[in-house]
Steps between C-alpha positions, in 0.01 A plus 500: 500500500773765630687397128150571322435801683886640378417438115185664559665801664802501162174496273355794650835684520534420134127584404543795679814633300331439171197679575479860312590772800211766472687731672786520202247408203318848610808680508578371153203562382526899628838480329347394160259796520753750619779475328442385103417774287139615455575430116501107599184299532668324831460853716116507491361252736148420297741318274531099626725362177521160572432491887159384504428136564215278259575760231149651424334339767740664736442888336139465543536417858666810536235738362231453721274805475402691195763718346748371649792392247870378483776424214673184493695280199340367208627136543401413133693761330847630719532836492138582504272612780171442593225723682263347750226674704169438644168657307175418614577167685679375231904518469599581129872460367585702208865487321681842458539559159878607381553679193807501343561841333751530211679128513803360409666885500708684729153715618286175570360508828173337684164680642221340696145525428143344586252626220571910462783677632863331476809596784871452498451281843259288651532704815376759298213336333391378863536864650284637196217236553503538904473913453268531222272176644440469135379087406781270465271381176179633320342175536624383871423853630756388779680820658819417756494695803660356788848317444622221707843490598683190468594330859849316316816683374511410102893446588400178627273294300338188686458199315110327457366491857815549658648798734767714417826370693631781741795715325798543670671851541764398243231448247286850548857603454628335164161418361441591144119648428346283265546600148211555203561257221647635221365661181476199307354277748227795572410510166487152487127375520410150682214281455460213723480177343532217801328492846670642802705232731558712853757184575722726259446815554618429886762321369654771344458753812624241708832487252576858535739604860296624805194445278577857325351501127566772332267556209768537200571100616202442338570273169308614197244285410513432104198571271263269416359448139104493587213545222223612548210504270442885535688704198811707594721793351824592521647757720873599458710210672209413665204288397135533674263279511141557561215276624231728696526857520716641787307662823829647637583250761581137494140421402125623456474525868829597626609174662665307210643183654205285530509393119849420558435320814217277292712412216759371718299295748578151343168458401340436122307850513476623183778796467343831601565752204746813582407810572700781422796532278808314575832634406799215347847565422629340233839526671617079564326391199652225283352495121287249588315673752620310848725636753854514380638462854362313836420668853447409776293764635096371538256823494259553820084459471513918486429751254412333225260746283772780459384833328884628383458799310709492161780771430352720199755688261314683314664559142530870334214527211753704271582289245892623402599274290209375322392840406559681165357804281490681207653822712838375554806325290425101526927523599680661773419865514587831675327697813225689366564371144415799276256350243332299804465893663367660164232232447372502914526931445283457164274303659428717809451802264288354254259333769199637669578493870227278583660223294770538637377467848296162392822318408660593813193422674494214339842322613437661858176282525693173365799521749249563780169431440507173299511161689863337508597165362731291604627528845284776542220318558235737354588765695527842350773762550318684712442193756850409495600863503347497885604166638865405659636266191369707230822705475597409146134673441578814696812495316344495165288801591795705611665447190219570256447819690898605450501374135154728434686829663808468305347448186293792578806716593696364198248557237516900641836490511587431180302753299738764347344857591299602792177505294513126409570452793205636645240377312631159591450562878144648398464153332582311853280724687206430299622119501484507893177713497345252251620211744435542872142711371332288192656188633574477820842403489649642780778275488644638134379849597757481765809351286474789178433783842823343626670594147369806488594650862867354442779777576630468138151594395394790695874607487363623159416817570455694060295160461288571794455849421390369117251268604347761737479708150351243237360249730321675786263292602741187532780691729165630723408174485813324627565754775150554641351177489759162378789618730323575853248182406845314465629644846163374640531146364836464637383597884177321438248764530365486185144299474489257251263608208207178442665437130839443605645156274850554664587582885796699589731240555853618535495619886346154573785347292771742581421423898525150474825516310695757783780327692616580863749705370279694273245543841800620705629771244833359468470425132368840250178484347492482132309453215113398586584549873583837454204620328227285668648421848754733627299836426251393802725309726737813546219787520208285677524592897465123592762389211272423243355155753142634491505503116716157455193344759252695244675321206451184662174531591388575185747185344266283725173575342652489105433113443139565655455785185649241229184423364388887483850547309437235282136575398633905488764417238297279263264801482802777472629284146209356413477618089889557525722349237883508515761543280815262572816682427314740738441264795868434416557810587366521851619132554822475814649281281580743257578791720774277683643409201461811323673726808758301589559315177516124454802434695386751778204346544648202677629712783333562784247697571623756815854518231301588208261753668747674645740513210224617253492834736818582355393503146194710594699702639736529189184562287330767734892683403458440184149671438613822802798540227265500215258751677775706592590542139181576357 
């Protein structure tokens, strides 16, 4: 008995050791939250990783009352993270979509969404969702209020219904925080394909020292080749496959593991069909479809209906190298060739101003208007124009409006006396009268204004004083009415007239172009940002905020007037015909090519804008000199 009761008392002792101390997990725990950066996932205590035991089971045992919420590990898919709170009685998981923004370059980088607004961080997304109590989903109506902290430092991962084994002070001292896996295994996508053993997944833990897993230890799982009988499309490196329409989370009701759970019960149920769309890599892949290399590594009865959103790069709609025209030589030419400038100055003098707006109307309402193919989607300029990976859109706009305000300025420019040249600005002001009044194009209205109110213009002072001699009405016209209208567009305090076809774009565009640097003043406003942005932000008492949230506003009620625009423009050219060399003409295409020539025209944009000031300005000398003479 006395030997009995001494084993006993060595088993206790042991058992006693092995047990987690409370006392330093807390402190741990406080040193988790304390000291990692508030960039890092780890230092907010609503996110569990990988802490929480039975997986799903073990979140929703955590949420007990409604609104209350926590973010843990998406087992299925590393690198992923999963939402779970409590609506209505019912807990609800839903997978936090990441969006890869410009990929496989130097500038790609990931944001996190649900269904509207994307952030850089998932500690932002949560924040935004918790201030704003807006619903996590449309459909779910859930809204997270009340976050619940996680009880177990993330530095020391338990395995399946085991405690975490007591650190000692030498490992709070030398322990490494558990890494995120890297880029390729987060864009990696995983699909489970065999039923969950536990007996291995505590096998592993138990293989690691003191029971510390860090989550880069994780072994990628390979993809699996599955077919389903739904049809699919291809998206970049990625290929999606779609069986039911997507709700958001991991299925129609938010909880999307109970499929999963059925499929892989053993029994000879019928397979459930998916729901929701499924992301596979092709990375792994033999030719014939099976894995080209084992693993080990058996996926857990998790999230298995995954909505992932899909990384959109959206392509330019200027077609440089497939387009050609009658205006310019079919080999390499010149800047401003000069039979290409004679025929675009015949045309503008020969044509009724109202023409002349309808072609550039015209293109406007095909870059913006018109539905996009491809990997567009269907959406139009002006939807992708407002939305966070439309910048190749907003990027089209800008330079339309640059290429329509230098060939407005060149076309002055080059006219030999003062008098030719002003009846060629009287031309553009009736062009830009025609435009933003019988059409409602306030879009082109704003690119020939932007011509027109260029320094090498009004520099022009015997032209000026001409057109105020022969053409009255048009320099009354431009001073009293077009330019203080085009000041008001600019700070947004102009109402929008009911037949407008085209918004006034270019702030919205401009804004959602501007860098830090640009923000902070370090770098000097030029071009567009000049004459649209900088003329508020450095007279406006508040900085020009009050009119940037006025331009925003208004951005977020555009898509909602698409229709209106739509039926408005059918109605502005209905009975319209067109003339192509003309619509060449107005086309950015031609204007690149045409300004900077047909090697220029491969440089970059921000080079060849700012370059093409220096041959204004060599052009504005050349017609002072002339003046000067006369």
């Amino acid at each position: 008995m006395d030997l009995q009761t001494v084993n006993q008392d060595e088993n206790c002792r042991v058992n006693a050791s092995m047990e987690p101390s409370e006392e330093a997990t807390r402190k741990l725990l406080e040193r988790e939250l304390r000291l990692l950066d508030p960039r890092d996932l780890r230092s907010h205590a609503w996110y569990h990783g990988s802490t929480l035991r039975n997986g799903r089971k073990g979140a929703e045992a955590e949420v007990p009352n409604d609104g209350d919420f926590l973010v843990r590990d998406c087992a299925s898919q590393p690198g992923n993270y999963v939402l779970t709170v409590r609506w209505k009685g019912q807990p609800l998981h839903f997978v936090i979509n990441k969006v890869v923004l410009q990929p496989d370059t130097v500038y790609e980088r990931a944001q996190y969404q649900f269904e509207d607004d994307a952030f850089d961080t998932v500690a932002d997304l949560i924040t935004f969702y918790v201030g704003s109590g807006r619903p996590i989903s449309q459909a779910s109506g859930a809204r997270i209020i009340s976050p619940k902290p996680r009880s177990i430092p993330i530095t020391c991962l338990a395995s399946v219904n085991q405690s975490c084994s007591s650190p000692s002070a030498t490992s709070l001292s030398t322990f490494s925080p558990p890494r995120l896996p890297r880029k390729q295994q987060r864009s990696q996508s995983l699909t489970p394909q065999q039923p969950f053993h536990p007996e291995n997944d505590q096998h592993q833990f138990r293989s690691q020292p003191n029971h510390l897993v860090q989550s880069s230890t994780l072994p990628r799982a390979p993809p699996i080749q599955n077919q389903l009988s739904s049809g699919s499309f291809s998206l970049g490196r990625q290929k999606i496959t779609r069986g039911y329409p997507a709700s958001g989370s991991d299925s129609g009701n938010g909880s999307g593991d109970s499929e999963f759970e059925a499929n892989n019960s053993g029994g000879n149920n019928p397979p459930i069909p998916i729901k929701g769309v499924i992301i596979r890599s092709h990375y792994g892949l033999s030719n014939d479809g099976q894995n080209g290399h084992g693993s080990d590594y058996e996926l857990s009865a998790e999230e298995q209906l995954v909505v992932a959103a899909p990384s959109f790069e959206i392509l330019t709609l200027l077609d440089m190298e497939g387009f050609s025209t009658l205006l310019l030589p079919a080999n390499d030419h010149r800047p401003l060739d000069p039979t290409a400038l004679r025929g675009v100055s015949g045309m503008l003098h020969d044509s009724a101003p109202r023409i002349l707006a309808s072609h550039l109307t015209r293109l406007d309402l095909e870059l913006i208007l018109q539905p996009g193919m491809g990997n567009r989607f269907g959406l139009s300029g002006l939807e992708l124009a407002t939305l966070p990976h439309g910048r190749q859109a907003r990027l089209d706009l800008i330079e339309r409006s640059e290429c329509i305000k230098l060939l407005v300025a060149v076309t002055i420019l080059a006219g030999t006396t003062a008098i030719e040249r002003a009846a060629t600005i009287s031309k553009w002001i009736k062009v830009a009268i025609d435009t933003k009044t019988a059409l409602g194009n306030l879009y082109g209205f704003c690119g020939v204004m932007l011509g027109l109110c260029l320094p090498q213009i009004q520099r022009l002072a015997n032209t000026w004083h001409l057109l105020r001699q022969k053409h009255t009405d048009e320099a009354f016209n431009f001073e009293a009415k077009l330019r203080p209208t085009l000041r008001a567009m600019n700070e947004c305090t102009n109402p929008q007239a009911p037949n407008t076809t085209l918004p006034h774009l270019l702030p919205v565009a401009l804004l959602g172009e501007r860098g830090l640097d640009d923000v902070l003043g370090t770098v000097a406003a030029s071009g567009l940002v000049a004459a649209i942005l900088s003329s508020w932000e450095n007279s406006a008492p508040d900085c020009g905020l009050s009119i940037v949230w006025a331009h925003l506003e208004a951005a977020r009620k555009l898509t909602e007037s698409l229709p209106l625009f739509r039926r408005n423009a059918e109605i502005a050219l209905e009975g319209s015909r067109s003339d192509e060399l003309l619509l060449d003409a107005f086309r950015t295409e031609f204007h690149i090519k045409f300004l900077w020539g047909s090697r220029g025209a491969a440089v970059a944009p921000e080079e060849r804008h700012l370059k093409f000031t220096q041959v204004l300005d060599a052009m504005f000398e050349k017609c002072t000199t002339s003046e000067a003479a006369a």
